[in-house]
N, CA and C atoms of all chains as a GROMACS GRO file, in nm:
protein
  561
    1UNK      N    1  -0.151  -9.738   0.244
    1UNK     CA    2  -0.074  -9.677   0.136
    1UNK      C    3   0.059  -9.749   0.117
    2UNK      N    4   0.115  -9.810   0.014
    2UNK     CA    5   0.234  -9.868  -0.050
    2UNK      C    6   0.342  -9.786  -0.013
    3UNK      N    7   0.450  -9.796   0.050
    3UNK     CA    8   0.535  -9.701   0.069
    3UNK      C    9   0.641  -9.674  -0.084
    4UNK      N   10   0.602  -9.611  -0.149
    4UNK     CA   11   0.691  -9.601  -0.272
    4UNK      C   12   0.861  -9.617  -0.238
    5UNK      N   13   0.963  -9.562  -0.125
    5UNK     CA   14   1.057  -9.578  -0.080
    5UNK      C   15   1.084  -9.745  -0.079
    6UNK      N   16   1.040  -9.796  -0.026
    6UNK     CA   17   1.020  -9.968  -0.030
    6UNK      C   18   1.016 -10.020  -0.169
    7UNK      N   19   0.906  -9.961  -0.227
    7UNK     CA   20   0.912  -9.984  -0.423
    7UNK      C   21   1.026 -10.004  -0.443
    8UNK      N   22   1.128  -9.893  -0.418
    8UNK     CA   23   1.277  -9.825  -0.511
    8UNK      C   24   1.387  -9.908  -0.414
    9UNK      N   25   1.360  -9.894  -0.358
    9UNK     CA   26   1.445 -10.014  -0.259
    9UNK      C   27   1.466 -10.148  -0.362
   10UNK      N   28   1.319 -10.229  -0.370
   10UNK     CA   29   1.317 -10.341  -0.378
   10UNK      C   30   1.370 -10.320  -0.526
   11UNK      N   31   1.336 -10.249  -0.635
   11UNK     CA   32   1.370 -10.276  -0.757
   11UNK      C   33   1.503 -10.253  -0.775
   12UNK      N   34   1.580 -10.123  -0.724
   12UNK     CA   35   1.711 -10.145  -0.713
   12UNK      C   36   1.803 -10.278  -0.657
   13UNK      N   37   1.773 -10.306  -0.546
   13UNK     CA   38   1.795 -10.429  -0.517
   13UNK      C   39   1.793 -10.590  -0.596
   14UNK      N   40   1.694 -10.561  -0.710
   14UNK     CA   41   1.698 -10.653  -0.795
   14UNK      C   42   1.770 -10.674  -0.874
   15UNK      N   43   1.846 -10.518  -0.913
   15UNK     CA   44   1.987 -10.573  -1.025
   15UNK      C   45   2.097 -10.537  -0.969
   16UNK      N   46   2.153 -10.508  -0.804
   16UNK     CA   47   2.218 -10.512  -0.744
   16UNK      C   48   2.198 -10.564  -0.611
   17UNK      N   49   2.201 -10.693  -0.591
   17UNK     CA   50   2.163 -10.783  -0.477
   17UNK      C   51   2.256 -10.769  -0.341
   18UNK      N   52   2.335 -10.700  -0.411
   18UNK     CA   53   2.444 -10.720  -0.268
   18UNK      C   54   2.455 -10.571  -0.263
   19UNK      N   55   2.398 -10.441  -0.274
   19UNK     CA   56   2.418 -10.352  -0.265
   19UNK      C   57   2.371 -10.318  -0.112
   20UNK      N   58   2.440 -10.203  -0.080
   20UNK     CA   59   2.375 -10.125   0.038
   20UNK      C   60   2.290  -9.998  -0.012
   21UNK      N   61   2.185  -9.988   0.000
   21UNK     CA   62   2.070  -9.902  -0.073
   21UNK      C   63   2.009  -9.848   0.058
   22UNK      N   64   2.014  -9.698   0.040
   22UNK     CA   65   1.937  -9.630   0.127
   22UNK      C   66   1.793  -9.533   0.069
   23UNK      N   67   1.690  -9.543   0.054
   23UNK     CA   68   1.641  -9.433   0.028
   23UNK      C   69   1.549  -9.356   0.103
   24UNK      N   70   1.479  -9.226   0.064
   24UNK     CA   71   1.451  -9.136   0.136
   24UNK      C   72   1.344  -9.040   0.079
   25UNK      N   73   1.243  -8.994   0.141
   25UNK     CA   74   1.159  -8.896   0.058
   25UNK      C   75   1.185  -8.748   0.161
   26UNK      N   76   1.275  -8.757   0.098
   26UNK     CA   77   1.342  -8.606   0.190
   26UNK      C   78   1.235  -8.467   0.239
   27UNK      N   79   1.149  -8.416   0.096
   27UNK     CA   80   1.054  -8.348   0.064
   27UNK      C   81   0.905  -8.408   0.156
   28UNK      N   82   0.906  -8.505   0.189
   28UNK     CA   83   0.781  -8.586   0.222
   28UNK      C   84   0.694  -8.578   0.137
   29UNK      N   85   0.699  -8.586   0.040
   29UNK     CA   86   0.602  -8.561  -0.073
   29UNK      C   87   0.555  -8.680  -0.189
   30UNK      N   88   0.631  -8.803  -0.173
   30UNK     CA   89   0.605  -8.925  -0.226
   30UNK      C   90   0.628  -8.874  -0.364
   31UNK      N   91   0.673  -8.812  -0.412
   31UNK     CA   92   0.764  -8.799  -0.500
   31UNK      C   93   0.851  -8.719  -0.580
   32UNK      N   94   0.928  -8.652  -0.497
   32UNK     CA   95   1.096  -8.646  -0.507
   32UNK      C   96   1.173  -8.744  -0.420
   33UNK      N   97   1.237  -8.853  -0.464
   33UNK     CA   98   1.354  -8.944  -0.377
   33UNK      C   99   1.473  -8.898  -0.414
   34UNK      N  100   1.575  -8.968  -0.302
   34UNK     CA  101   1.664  -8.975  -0.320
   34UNK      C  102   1.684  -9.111  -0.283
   35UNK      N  103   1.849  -9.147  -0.351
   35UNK     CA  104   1.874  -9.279  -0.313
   35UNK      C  105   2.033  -9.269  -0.291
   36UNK      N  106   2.103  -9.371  -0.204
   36UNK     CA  107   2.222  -9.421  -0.166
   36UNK      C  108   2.245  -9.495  -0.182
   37UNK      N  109   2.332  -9.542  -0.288
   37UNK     CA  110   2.369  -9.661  -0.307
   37UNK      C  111   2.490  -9.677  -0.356
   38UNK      N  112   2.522  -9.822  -0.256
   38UNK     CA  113   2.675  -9.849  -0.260
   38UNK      C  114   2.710  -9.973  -0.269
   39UNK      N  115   2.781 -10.031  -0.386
   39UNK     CA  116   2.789 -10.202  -0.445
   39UNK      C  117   2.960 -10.192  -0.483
   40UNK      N  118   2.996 -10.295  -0.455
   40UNK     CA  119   3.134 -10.338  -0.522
   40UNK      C  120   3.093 -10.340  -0.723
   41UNK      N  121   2.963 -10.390  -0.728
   41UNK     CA  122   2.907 -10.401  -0.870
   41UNK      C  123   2.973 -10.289  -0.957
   42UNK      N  124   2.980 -10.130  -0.884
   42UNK     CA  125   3.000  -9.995  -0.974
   42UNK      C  126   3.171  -9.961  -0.982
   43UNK      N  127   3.274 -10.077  -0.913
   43UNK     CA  128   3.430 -10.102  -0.986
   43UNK      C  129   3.382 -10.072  -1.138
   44UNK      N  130   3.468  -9.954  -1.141
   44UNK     CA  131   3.523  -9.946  -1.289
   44UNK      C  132   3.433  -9.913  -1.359
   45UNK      N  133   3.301  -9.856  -1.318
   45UNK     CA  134   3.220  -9.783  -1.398
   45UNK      C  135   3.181  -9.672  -1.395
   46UNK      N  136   3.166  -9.599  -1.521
   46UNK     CA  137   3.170  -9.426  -1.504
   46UNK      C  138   3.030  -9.378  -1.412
   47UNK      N  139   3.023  -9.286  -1.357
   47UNK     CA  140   2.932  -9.221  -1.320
   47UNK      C  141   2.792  -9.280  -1.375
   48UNK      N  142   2.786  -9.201  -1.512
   48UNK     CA  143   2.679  -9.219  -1.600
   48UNK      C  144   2.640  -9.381  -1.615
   49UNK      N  145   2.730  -9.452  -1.672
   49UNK     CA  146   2.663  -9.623  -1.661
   49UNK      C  147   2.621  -9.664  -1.501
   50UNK      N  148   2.646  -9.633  -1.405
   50UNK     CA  149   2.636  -9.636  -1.286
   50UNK      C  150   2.442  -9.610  -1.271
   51UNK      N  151   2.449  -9.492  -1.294
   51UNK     CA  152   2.328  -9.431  -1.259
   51UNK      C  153   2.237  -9.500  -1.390
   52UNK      N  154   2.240  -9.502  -1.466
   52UNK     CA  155   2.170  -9.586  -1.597
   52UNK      C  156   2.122  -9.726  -1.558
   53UNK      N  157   2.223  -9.823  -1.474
   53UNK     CA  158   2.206  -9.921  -1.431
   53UNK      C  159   2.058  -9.886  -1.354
   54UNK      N  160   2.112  -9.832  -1.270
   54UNK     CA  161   1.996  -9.811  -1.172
   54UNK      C  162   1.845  -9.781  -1.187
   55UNK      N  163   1.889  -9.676  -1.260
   55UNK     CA  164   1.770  -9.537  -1.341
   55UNK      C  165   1.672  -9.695  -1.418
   56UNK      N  166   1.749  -9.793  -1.514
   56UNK     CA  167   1.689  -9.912  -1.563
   56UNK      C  168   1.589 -10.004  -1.487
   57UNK      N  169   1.625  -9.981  -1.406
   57UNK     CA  170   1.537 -10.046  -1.261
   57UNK      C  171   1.409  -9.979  -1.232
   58UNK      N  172   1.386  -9.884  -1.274
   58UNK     CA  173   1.256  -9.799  -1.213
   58UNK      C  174   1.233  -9.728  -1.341
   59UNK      N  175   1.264  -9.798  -1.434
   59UNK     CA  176   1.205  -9.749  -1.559
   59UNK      C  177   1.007  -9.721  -1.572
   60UNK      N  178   0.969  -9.866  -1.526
   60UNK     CA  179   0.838  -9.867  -1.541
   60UNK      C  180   0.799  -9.756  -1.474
   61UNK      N  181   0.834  -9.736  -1.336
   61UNK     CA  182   0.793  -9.661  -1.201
   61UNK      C  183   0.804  -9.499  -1.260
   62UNK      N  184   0.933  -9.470  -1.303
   62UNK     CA  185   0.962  -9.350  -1.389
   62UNK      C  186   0.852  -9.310  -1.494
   63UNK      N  187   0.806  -9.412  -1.583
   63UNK     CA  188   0.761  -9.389  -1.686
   63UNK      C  189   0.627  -9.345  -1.676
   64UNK      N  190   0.530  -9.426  -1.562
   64UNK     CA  191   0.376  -9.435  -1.510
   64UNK      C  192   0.432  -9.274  -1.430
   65UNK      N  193   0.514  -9.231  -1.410
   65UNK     CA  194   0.527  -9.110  -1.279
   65UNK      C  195   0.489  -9.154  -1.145
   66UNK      N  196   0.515  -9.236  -1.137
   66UNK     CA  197   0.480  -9.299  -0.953
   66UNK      C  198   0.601  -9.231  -0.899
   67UNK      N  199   0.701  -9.274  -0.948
   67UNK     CA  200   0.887  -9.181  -0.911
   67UNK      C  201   0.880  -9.079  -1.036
   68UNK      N  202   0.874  -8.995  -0.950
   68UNK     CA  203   0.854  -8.866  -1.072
   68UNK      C  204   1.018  -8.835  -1.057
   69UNK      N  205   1.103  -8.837  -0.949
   69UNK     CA  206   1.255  -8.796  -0.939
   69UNK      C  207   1.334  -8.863  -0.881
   70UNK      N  208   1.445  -8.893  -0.870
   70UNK     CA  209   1.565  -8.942  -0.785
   70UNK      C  210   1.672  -8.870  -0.752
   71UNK      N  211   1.673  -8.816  -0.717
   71UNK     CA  212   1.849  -8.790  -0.707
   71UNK      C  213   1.930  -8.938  -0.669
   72UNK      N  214   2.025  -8.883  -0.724
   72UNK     CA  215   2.099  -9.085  -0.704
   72UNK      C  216   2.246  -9.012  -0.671
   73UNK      N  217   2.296  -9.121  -0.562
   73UNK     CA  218   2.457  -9.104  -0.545
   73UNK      C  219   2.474  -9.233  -0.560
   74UNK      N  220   2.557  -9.278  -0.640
   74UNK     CA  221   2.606  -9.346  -0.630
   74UNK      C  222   2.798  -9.429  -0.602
   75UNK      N  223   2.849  -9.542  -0.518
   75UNK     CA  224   2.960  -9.490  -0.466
   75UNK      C  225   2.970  -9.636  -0.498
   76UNK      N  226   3.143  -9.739  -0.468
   76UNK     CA  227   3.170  -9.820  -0.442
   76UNK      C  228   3.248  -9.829  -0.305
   77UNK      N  229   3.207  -9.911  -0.240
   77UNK     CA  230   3.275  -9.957  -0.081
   77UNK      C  231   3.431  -9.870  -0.106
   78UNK      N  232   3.502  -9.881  -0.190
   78UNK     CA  233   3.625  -9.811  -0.148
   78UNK      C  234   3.605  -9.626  -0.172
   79UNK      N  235   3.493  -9.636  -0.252
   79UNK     CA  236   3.465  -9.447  -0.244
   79UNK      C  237   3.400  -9.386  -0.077
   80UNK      N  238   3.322  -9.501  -0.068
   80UNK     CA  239   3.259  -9.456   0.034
   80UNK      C  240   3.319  -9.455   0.181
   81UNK      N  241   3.414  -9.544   0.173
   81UNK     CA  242   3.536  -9.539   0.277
   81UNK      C  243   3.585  -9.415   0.251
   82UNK      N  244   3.641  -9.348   0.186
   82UNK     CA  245   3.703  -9.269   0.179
   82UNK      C  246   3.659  -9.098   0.244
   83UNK      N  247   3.545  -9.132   0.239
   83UNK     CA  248   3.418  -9.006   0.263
   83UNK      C  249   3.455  -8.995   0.439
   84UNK      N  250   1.665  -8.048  -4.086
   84UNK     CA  251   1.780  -8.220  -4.036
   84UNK      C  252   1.730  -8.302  -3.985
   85UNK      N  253   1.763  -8.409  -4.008
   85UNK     CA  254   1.706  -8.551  -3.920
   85UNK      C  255   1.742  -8.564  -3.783
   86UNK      N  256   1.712  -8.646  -3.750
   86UNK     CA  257   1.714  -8.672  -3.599
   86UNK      C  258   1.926  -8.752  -3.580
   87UNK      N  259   1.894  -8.859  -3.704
   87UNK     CA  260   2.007  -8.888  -3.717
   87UNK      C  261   2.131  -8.860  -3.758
   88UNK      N  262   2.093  -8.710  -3.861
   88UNK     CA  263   2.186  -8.618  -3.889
   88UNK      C  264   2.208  -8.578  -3.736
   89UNK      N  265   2.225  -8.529  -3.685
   89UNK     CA  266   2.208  -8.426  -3.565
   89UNK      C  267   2.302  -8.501  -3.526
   90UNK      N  268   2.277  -8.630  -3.465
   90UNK     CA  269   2.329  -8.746  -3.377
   90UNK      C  270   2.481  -8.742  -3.440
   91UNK      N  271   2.501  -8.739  -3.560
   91UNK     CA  272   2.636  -8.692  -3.665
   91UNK      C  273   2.684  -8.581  -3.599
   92UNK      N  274   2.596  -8.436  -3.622
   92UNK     CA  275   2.686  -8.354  -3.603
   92UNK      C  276   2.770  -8.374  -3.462
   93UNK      N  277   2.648  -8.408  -3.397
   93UNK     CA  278   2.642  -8.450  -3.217
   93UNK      C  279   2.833  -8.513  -3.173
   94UNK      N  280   2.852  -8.604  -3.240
   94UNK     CA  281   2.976  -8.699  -3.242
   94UNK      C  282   3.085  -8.590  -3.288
   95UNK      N  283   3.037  -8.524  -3.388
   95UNK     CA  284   3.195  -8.423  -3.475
   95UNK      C  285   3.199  -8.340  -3.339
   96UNK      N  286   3.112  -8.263  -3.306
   96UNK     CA  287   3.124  -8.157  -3.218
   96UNK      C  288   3.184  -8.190  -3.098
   97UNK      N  289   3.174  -8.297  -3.010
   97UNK     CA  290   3.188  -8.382  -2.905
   97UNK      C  291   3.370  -8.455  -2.944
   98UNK      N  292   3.391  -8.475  -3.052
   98UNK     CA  293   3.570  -8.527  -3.075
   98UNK      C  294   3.623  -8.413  -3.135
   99UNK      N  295   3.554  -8.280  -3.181
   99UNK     CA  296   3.639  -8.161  -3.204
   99UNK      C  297   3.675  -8.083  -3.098
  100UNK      N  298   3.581  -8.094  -2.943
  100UNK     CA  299   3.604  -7.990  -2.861
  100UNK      C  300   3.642  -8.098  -2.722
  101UNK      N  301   3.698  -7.986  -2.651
  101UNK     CA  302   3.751  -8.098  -2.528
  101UNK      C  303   3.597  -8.092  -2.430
  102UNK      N  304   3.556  -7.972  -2.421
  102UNK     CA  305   3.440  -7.939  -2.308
  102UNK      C  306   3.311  -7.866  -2.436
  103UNK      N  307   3.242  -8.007  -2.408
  103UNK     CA  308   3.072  -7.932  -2.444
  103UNK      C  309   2.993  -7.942  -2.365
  104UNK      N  310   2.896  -7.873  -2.340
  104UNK     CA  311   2.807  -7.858  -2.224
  104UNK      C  312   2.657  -7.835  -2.350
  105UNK      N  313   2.548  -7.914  -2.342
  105UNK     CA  314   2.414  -7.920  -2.388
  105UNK      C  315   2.384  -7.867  -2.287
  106UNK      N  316   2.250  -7.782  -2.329
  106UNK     CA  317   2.212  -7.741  -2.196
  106UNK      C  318   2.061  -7.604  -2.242
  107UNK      N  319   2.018  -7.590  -2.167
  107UNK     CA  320   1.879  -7.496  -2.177
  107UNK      C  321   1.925  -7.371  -2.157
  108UNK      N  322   1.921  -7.308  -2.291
  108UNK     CA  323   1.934  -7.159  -2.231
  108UNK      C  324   2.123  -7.127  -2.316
  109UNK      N  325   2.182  -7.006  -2.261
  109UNK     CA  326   2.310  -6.985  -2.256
  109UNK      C  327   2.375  -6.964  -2.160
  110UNK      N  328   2.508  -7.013  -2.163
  110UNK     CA  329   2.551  -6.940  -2.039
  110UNK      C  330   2.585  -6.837  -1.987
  111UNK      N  331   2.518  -6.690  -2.090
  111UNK     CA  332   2.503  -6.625  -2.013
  111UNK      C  333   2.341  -6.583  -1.952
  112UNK      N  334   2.241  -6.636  -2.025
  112UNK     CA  335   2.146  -6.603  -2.009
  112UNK      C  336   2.105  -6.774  -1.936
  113UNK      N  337   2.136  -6.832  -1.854
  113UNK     CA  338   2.067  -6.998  -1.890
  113UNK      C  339   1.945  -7.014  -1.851
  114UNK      N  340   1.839  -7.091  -1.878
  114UNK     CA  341   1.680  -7.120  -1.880
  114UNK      C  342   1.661  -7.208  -1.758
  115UNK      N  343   1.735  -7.289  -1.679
  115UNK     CA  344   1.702  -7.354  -1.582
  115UNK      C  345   1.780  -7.396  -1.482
  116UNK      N  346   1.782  -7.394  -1.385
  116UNK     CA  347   1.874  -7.430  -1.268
  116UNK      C  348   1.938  -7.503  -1.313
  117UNK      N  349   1.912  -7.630  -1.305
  117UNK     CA  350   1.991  -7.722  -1.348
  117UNK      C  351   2.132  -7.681  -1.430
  118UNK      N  352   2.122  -7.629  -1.546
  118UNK     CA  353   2.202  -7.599  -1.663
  118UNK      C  354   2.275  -7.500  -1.601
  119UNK      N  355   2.246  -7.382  -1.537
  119UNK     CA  356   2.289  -7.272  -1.492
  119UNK      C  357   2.397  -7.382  -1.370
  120UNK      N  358   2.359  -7.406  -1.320
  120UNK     CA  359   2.470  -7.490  -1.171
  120UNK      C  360   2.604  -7.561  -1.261
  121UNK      N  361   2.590  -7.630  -1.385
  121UNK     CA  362   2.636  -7.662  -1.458
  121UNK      C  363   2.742  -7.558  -1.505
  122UNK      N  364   2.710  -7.451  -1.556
  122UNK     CA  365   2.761  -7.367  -1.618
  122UNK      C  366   2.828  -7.265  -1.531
  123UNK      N  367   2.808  -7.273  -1.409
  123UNK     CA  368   2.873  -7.219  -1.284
  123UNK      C  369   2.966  -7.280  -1.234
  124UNK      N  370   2.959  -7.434  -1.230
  124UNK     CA  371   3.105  -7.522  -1.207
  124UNK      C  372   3.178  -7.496  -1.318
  125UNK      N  373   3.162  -7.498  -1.506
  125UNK     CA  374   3.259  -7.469  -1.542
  125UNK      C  375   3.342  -7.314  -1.555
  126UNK      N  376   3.265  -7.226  -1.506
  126UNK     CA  377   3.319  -7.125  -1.529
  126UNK      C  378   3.396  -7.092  -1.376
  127UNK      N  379   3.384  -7.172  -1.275
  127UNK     CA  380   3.447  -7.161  -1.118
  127UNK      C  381   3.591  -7.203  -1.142
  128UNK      N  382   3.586  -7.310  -1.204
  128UNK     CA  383   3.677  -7.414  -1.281
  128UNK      C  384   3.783  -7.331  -1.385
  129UNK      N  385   3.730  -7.191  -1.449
  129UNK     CA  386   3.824  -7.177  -1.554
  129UNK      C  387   3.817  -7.236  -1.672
  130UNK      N  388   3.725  -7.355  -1.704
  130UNK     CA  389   3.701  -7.415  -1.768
  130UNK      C  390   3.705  -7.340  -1.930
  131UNK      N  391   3.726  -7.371  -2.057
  131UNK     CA  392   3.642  -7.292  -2.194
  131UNK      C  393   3.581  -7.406  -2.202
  132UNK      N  394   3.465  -7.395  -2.314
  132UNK     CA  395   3.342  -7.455  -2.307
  132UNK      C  396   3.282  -7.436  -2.456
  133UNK      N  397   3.262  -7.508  -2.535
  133UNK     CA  398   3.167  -7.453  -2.578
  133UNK      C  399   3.004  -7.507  -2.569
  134UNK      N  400   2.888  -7.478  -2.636
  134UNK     CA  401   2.717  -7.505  -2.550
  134UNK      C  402   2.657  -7.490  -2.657
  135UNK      N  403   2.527  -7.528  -2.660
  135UNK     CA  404   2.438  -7.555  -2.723
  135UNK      C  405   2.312  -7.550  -2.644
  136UNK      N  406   2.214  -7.470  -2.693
  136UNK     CA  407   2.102  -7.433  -2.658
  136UNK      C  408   1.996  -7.534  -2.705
  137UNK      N  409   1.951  -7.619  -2.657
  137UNK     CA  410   1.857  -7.737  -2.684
  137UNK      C  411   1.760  -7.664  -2.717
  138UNK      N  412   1.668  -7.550  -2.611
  138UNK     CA  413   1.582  -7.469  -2.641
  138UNK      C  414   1.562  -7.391  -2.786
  139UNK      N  415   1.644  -7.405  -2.802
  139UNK     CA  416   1.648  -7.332  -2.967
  139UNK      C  417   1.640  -7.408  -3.082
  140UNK      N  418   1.627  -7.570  -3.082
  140UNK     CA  419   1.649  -7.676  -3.168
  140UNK      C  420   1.581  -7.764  -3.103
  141UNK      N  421   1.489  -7.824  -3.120
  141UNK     CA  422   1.374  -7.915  -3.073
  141UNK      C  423   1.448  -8.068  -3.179
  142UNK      N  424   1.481  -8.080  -3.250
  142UNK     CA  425   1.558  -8.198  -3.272
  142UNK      C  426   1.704  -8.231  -3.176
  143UNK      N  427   1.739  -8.128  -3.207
  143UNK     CA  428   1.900  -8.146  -3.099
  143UNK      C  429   1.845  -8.173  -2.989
  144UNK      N  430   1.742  -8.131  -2.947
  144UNK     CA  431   1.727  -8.168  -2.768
  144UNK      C  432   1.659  -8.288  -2.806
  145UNK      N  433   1.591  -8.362  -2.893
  145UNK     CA  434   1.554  -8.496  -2.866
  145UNK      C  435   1.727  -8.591  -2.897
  146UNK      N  436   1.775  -8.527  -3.041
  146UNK     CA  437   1.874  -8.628  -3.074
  146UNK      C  438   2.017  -8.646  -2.930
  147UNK      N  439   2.013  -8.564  -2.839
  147UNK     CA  440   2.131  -8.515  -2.736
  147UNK      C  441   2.067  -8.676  -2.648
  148UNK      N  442   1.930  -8.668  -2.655
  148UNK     CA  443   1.909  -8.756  -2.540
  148UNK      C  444   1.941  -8.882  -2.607
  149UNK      N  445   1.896  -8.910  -2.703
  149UNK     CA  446   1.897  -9.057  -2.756
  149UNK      C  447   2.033  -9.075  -2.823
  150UNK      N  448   2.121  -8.960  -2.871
  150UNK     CA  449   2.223  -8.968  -2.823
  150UNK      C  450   2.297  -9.088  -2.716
  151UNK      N  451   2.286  -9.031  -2.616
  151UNK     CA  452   2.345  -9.023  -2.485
  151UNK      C  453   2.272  -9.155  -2.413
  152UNK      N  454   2.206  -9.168  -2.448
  152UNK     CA  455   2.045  -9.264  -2.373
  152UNK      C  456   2.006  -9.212  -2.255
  153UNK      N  457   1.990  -9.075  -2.214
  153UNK     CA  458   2.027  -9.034  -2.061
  153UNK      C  459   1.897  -8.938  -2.102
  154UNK      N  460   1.818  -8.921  -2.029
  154UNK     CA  461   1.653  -8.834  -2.071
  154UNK      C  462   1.647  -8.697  -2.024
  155UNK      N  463   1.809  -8.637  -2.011
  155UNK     CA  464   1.749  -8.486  -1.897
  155UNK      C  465   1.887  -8.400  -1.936
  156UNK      N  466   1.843  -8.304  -1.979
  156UNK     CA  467   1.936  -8.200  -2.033
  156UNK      C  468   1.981  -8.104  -1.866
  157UNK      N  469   2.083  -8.063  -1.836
  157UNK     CA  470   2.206  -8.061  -1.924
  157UNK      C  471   2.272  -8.174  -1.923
  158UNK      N  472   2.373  -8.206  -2.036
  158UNK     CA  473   2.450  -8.307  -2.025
  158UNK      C  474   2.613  -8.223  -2.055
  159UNK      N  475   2.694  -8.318  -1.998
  159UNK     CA  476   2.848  -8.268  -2.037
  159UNK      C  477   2.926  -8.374  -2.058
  160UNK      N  478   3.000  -8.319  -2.163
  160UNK     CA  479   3.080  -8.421  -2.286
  160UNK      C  480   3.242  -8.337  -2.232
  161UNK      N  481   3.302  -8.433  -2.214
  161UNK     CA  482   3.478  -8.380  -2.164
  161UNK      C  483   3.507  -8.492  -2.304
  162UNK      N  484   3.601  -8.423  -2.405
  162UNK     CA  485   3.693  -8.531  -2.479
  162UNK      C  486   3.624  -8.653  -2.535
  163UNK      N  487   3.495  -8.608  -2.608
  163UNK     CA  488   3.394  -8.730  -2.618
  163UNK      C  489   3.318  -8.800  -2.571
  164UNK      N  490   3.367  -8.814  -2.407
  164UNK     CA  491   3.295  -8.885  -2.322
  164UNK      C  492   3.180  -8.837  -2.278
  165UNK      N  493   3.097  -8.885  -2.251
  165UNK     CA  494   2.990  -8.865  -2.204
  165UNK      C  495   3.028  -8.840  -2.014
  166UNK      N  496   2.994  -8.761  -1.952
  166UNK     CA  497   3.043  -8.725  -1.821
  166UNK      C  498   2.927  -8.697  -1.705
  167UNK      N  499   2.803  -8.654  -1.779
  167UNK     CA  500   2.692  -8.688  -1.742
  167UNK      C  501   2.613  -8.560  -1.714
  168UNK      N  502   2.463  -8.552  -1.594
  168UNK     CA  503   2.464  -8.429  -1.609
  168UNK      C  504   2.450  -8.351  -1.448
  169UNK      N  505   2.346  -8.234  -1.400
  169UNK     CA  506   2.384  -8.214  -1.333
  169UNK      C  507   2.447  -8.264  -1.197
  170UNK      N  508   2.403  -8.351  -1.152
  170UNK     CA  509   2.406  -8.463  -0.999
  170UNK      C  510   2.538  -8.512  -1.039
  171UNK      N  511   2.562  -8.580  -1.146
  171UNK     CA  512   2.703  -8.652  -1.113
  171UNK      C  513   2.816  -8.546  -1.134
  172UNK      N  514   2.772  -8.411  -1.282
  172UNK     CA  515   2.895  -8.284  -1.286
  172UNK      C  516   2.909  -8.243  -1.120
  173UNK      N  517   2.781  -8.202  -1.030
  173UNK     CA  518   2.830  -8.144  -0.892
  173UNK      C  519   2.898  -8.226  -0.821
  174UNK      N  520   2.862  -8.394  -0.832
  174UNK     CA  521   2.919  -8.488  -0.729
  174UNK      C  522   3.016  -8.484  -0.730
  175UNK      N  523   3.082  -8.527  -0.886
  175UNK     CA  524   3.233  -8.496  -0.970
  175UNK      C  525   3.331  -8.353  -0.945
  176UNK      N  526   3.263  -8.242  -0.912
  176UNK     CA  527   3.335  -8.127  -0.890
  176UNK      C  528   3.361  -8.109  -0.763
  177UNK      N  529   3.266  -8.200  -0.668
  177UNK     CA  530   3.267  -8.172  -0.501
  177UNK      C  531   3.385  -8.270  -0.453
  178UNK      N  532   3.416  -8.367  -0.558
  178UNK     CA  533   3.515  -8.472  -0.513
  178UNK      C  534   3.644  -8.442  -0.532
  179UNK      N  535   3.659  -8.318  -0.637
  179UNK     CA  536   3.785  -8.290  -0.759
  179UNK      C  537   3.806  -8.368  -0.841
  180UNK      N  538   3.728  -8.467  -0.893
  180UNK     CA  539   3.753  -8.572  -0.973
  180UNK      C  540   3.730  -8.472  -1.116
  181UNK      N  541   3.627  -8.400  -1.131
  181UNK     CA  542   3.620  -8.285  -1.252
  181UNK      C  543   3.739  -8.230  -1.312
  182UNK      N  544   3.788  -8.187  -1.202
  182UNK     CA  545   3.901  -8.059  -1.210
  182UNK      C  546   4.027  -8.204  -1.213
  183UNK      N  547   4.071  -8.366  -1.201
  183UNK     CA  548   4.151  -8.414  -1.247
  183UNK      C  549   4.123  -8.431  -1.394
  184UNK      N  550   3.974  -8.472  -1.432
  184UNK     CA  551   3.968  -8.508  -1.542
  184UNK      C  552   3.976  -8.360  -1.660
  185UNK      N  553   3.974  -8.264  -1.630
  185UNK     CA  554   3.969  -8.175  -1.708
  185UNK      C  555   4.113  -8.082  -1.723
  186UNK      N  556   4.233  -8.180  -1.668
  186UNK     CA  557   4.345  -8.130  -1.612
  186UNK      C  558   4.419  -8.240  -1.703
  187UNK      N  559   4.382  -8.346  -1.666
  187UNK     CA  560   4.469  -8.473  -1.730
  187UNK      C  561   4.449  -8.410  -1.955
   0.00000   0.00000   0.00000
């Protein structure tokens, strides 16, 4: 079986290469995820373009319902210091 | 109305009011978690508000999304902006970043 977590990994990773990306099937259910992710890339961008970036990445995956959900956090190295 | 009328009114309503909240349902009656959690941060907040029932307008709930380009009601508009919807309003209220931006 394909680990779908690995999927969302790798495609996020594709339009943020230097990100730190965590994800997770919290539910064990292969599909509700969540994801963590944290890039210098999201300086200066609102919430919403943040998660859009991303959400763009797993469009196909979204669309077929393979990732039926995400929850997404998303942070930059100086937010996540701060935590 | 058209899809692209809507998207019109969508913009007047959004630079006439400081806080709009789209969303399923009302806030006093609301239709889905989501919207309801929404409508519980602004009213924790003190917030005024005014809302729109997507459920009741099957164009507004398509034109809100394509709108916005964002596919999942509720959404919240502070001062035009697009602010997003539930996950980033809770992330945003758990940080106080909400309660600066709705202060400033």
């Amino acid at each position: 079986m394909t680990d779908i977590c690995d999927l969302i990994y790798e495609r996020i990773a594709s339009v943020l290469p230097n990100a730190t990306i965590t994800v997770a099937d919290p539910h064990h259910d292969q599909t509700h995820f969540e994801a963590l992710v944290i890039s210098d890339q999201f300086e200066g961008m609102s919430r919403v373009k943040r998660h859009q970036m991303v959400m763009k990445s797993l469009q196909n995956e979204m669309q077929s319902n393979q990732v039926h959900a995400l929850a997404l956090k998303t942070m930059t190295p100086s937010e996540w210091a701060l935590l | 109305m058209s899809i692209e009328a809507k998207k019109t009114t969508i913009q007047t309503t959004i630079d006439t009011n400081d806080v709009v909240l789209y969303m399923k349902g009302t806030p006093a009656q609301p239709m889905c978690g989501f919207s309801a959690q929404v409508v519980g941060i602004l009213n924790e907040l003190g917030v005024p508000f005014v809302s729109f029932n997507v459920l009741a307008d099957e164009e507004l709930r398509q034109a809100i999304k394509e709108f916005s380009d964002w596919p999942t009601i509720p959404q919240l508009y502070i001062r035009g902006e697009f602010v997003g919807g539930c996950d980033i309003t809770t992330e945003l209220y758990q940080t106080g970043e909400l309660a600066t931006l709705l202060k400033s």
